[in-house]
N, C-alpha and C positions, 0 to 999 in steps of 0.2 A: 504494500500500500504506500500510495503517497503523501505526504503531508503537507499542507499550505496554513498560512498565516492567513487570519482573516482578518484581513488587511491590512491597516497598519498596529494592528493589535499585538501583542506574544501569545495569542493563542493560535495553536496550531489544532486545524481539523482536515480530517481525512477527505483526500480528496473528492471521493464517490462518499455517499453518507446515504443513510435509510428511514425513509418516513414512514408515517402511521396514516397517510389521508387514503380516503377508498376504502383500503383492505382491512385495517381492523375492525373490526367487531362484524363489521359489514360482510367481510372474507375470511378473518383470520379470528378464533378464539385465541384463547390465552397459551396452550398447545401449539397449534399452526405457527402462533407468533412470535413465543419462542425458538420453533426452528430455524423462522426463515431472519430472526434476529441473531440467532448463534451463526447462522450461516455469514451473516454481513461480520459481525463481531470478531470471527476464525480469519478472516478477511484480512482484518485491520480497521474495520471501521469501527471510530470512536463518536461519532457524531449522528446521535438518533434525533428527528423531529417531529415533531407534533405539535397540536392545538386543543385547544377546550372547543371549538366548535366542531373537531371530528366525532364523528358518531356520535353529537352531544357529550362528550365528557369522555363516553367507554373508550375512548382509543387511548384515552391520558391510566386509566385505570387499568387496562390489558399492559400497558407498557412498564408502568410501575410493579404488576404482578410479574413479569417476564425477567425483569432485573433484578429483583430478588430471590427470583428461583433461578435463576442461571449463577449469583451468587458470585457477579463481577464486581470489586473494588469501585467506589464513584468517583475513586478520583483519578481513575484511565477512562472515564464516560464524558461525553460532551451533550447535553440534552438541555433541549429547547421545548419551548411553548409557545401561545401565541393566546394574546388577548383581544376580544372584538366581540363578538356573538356568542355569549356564555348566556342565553336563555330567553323568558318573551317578558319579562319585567321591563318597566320604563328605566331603571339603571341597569341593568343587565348586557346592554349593549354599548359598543361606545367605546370613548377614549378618554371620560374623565377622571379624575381620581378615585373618586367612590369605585370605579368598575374596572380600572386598572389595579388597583389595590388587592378590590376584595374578590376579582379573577382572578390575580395571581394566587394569592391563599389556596382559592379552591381549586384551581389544578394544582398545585402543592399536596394539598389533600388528597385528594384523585390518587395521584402516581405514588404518595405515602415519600417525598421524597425533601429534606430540609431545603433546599436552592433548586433552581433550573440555572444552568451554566448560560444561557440566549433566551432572551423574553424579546417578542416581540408585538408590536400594532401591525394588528392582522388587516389593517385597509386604515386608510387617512378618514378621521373622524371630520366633517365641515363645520360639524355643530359646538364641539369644544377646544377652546384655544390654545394653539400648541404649546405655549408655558405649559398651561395645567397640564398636558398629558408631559411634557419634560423634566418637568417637577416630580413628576408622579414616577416617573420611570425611575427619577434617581434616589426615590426612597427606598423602590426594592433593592436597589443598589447597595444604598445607604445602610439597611440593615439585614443585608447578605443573603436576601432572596434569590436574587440574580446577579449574575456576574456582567455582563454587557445587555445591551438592551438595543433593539431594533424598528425596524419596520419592512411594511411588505406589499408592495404596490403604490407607494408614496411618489409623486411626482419629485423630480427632482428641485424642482422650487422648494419645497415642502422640507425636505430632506437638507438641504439647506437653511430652510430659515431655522430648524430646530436644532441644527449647530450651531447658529450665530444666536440666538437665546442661550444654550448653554456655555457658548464662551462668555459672554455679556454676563451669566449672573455666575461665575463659577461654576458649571455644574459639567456634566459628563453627557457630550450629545451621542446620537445613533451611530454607534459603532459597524452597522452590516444593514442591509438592505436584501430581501425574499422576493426576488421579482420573477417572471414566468420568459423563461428562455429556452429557445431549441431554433432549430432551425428554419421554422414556419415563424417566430413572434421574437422578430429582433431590434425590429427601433429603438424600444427604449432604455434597452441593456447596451446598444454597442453607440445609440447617438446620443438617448437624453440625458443618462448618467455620465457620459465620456469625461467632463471635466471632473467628476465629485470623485474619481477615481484614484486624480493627481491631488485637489485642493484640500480635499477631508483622510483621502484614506478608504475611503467606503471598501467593507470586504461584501460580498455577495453568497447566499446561499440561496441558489437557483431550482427552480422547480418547474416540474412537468418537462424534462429534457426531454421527454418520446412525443411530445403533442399529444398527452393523454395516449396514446398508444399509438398512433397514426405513422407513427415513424418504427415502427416494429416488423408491421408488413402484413400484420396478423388480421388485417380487417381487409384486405384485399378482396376476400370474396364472399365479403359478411360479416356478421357478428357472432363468433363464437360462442356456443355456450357456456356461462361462469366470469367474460371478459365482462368489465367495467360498465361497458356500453350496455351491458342486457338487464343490468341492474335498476330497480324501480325508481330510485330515489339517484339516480344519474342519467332519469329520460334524458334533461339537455344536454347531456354527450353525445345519444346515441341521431337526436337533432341532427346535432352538428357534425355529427359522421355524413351524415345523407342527404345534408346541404349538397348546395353545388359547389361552392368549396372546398367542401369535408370532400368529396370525391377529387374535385384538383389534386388537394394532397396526397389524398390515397394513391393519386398515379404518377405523382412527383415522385411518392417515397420508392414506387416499383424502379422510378427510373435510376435510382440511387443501387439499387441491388449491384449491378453489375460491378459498380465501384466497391460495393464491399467484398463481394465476390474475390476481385482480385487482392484483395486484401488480406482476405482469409476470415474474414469475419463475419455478424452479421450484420444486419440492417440495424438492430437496437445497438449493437454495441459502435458502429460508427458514429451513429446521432449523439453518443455519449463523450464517442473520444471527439467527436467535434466541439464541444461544448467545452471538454477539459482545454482545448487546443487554447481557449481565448485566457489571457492571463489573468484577468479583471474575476475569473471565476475563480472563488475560494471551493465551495465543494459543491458538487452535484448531488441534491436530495434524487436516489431511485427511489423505489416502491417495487415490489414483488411479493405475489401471493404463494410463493412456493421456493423451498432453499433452492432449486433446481436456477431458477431465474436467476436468485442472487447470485447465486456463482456467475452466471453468463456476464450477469450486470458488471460485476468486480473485472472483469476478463477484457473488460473495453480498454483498462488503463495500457496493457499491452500493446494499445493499439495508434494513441496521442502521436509514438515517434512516426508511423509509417505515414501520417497527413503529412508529406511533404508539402510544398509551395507547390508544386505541379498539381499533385491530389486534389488539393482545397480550391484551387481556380478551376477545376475540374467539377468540382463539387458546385462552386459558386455558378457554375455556368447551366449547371440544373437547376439548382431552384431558383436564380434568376431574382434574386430577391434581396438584396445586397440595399443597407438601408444609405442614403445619402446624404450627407449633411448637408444644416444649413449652411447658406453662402455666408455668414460669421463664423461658421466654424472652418472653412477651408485656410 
């Protein structure tokens, strides 16, 4: 396994790292979830994540029971959470302090665990002002709930103005940013963040590197049964599978085969060693409903050196999607 700093932090996390959205509770009990987490764990991966809005909570709770019967040290663990949608109360949701506080607690609770190493804001709140939620961030800080603190989908305005409030009062701003990158959805990871990468530091724990699966290959001639897409409570995936889009893609990713082909690998592990390729990523969150997958997942790092500069303008001339900066950034 590889290790990177996330960002300009000393913490180092594994490059490939494994989530809890989707498959827990929903796919994996607390059995399955152990395997396919010993599986990442044998790996080298140190870096689990999760949210208080996966499965309602059960994902924070499967994962907390999985770490204690696996019977790993916490302090080779790197686990995160994420606050935002902990319930249908009128504070229950949000970014203020009431709901940043007393979510953290309760995934605290949940996983049975004294700190999360990464707390993050699970989507930019409009309604409460970023002090409060920076303030608030730095009391878990403060009294060692959390060790860095984040955000996930934050515009990059955003993302800046809550470092320049915490230089401004002393305080400790957003150390890492959770944004959605693969090789279908790259604007805002390779142009809008571009500069926050040199002026802040910003590390990146990136998600959905397969496009929700689309980059796998494995929807090519439909929806398998047990995938993602056939599941109740993720109709709008299987939507946007059968979009006209969702099929563009599906036939973009066919056209990629041949490139992994020669490679030796597959379709999911190219989308992944492409992903590691960009420097700006600190670690790729997979997901896998089975140890079998994770292994494959873990097997993409083998694969980062063989994207040569010929491969990747190879690749780029597939998908054809190469974001462009503004004429102030040229």
């Amino acid at each position: 396994m590889q290790y990177r700093y996330l960002g300009s932090t000393g913490l180092q996390v594994s490059a490939l790292s494994y989530g809890a959205w989707v498959t827990f509770s929903t796919q994996l009990d607390v059995d399955h979830a152990l395997a396919c987490m010993q599986a990442a764990y044998d790996a080298g991966v140190n870096f689990f994540d999760n949210a208080e809005a996966y499965a309602g909570g059960e994902a924070e709770v499967i994962m907390g029971q999985v770490i204690r019967r696996a019977g790993w040290q916490r302090k080779d663990l790197v686990i995160s959470t994420k606050v935002f949608w902990g319930g249908q109360g009128p504070n229950d949701r949000g970014l203020s302090r009431k709901h940043v506080i007393e979510g953290a607690n309760a995934a605290l609770k949940r996983m049975e665990l004294d700190y999360v190493d990464l707390i993050f804001c699970h989507r930019p709140d409009p309604r409460t002002p970023i002090e409060e939620t920076v303030r608030a961030m730095n009391y878990l800080l403060d009294t060692g709930k959390a060790f860095y603190w984040g955000t996930s989908e934050w515009s990059a305005e955003d993302i800046r103005t809550a470092h320049e409030i915490a230089r401004r009062e002393h305080l400790v701003g957003p150390a890492m940013e959770q944004p959605q990158y693969n090789m279908f959805h790259r604007e805002r990871f390779e142009i809008e963040y571009a500069r926050l990468y040199e002026d802040i530091g910003l590390g990146t724990t990136i998600w959905s590197p397969l496009a929700s699966g689309l980059l796998t290959g494995k929807y090519r001639e439909g929806k398998p049964e047990g995938s993602r897409a056939t599941l109740e409570q993720y109709a709008w995936l299987a939507k946007n599978f059968d979009s006209v889009e969702g099929q563009q893609r599906i036939a973009t990713a066919e056209l990629l085969r041949p490139v992994a082909d020669e490679l030796g690998c597959s379709l999911a592990q190219l989308a992944l060693a492409w992903c590691l390729a960009n420097p700006h990523v600190s670690t790729v969150i997979t997901g896998a409903s089975t140890p079998e997958q994770v292994v494959e997942n873990m097997a993409a790092l083998d694969y980062v050196d063989k994207l040569t500069p010929e491969v990747m303008e190879r690749i780029e001339e597939i998908l054809d999607n190469k974001p462009t900066p503004p004429t102030a950034f040229r």
